[in-house]
C-alpha positions in Angstrom: 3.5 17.2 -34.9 6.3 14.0 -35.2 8.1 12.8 -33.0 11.5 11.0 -33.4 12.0 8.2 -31.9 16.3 8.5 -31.1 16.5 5.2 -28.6 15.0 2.8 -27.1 13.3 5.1 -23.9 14.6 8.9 -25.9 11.9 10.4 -27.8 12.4 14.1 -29.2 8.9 16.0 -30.3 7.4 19.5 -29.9 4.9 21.3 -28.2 2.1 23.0 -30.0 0.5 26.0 -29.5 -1.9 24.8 -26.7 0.6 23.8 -24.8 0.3 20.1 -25.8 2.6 17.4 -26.9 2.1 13.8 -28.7 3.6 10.8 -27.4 4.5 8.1 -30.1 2.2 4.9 -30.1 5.7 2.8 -29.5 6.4 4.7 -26.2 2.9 5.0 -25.1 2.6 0.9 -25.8 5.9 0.7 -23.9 4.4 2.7 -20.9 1.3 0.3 -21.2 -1.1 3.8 -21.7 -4.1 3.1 -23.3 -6.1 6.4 -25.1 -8.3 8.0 -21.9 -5.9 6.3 -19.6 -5.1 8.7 -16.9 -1.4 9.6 -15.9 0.5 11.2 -13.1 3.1 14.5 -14.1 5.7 16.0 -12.0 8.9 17.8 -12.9 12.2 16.9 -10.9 15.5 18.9 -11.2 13.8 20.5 -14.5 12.8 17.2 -16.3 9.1 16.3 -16.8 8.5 12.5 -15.1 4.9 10.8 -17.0 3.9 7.9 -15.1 0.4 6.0 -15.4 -1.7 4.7 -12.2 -1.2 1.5 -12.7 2.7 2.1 -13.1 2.8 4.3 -10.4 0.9 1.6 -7.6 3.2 -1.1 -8.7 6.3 1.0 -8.3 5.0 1.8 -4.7 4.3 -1.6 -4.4 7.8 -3.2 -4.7 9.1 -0.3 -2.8 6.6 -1.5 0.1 7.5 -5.1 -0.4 11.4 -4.5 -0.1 10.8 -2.8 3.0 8.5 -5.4 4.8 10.5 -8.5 6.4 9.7 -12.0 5.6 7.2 -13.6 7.2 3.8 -13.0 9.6 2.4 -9.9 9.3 2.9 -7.5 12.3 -1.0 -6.9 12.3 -1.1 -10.8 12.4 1.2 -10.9 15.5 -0.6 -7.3 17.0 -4.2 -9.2 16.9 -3.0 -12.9 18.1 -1.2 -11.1 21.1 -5.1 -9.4 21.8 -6.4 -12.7 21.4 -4.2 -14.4 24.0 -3.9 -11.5 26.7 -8.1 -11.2 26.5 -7.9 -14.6 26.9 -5.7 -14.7 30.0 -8.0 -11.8 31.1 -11.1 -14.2 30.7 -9.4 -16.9 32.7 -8.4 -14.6 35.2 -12.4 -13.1 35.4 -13.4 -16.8 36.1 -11.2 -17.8 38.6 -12.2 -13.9 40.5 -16.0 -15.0 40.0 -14.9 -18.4 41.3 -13.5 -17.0 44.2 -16.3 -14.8 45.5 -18.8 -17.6 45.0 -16.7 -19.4 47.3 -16.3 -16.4 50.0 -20.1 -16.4 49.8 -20.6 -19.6 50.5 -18.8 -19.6 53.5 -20.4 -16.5 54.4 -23.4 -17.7 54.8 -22.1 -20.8 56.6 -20.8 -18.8 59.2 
């Protein structure tokens, strides 16, 4: 069945019987779709949205990167903070271990 291409992104086409339609080789090489490429549908306020995978993860992608703040990572901060408090707690386990040995000594002393 042809399609018409009317615009630069406006295509006009038909559905066939089985419920199928073509999309031109110009829009699908504009989309970056490839033949057995698989792509995401969904309809929004009546209008049919195609999207490939690949499309679809880097859309999400920016949208993630807008969002995140310039800068170390908060997982970066989250595991250096673990790092320096089991630290502290390590020091703080020595000096208790130090202490006792010390008691003891004088225990015995006495």
């Amino acid at each position: 069945m042809p399609s018409v291409v009317t615009g630069q992104h406006s295509v006009s086409g038909r559905i066939n019987a089985n419920g199928r339609i073509v999309i031109p080789a110009a829009l699908r090489r504009q989309m970056g779709i490839n033949p057995g490429d698989s792509v995401l549908m969904e309809v929004e306020d009546g209008v049919l949205r195609l999207e490939s995978h690949r499309s679809r993860i880097q859309r999400i992608q920016g949208e993630i990167a807008r969002c995140c703040k310039p800068g170390p990572l908060a997982s970066e901060e989250l595991i250096a903070e673990r790092r320096e408090e089991a630290r502290r707690e390590e020091v703080e386990l020595e000096r208790d271990r130090a202490e006792q040995a010390r008691r003891a000594k004088v225990d015995q002393v006495a």
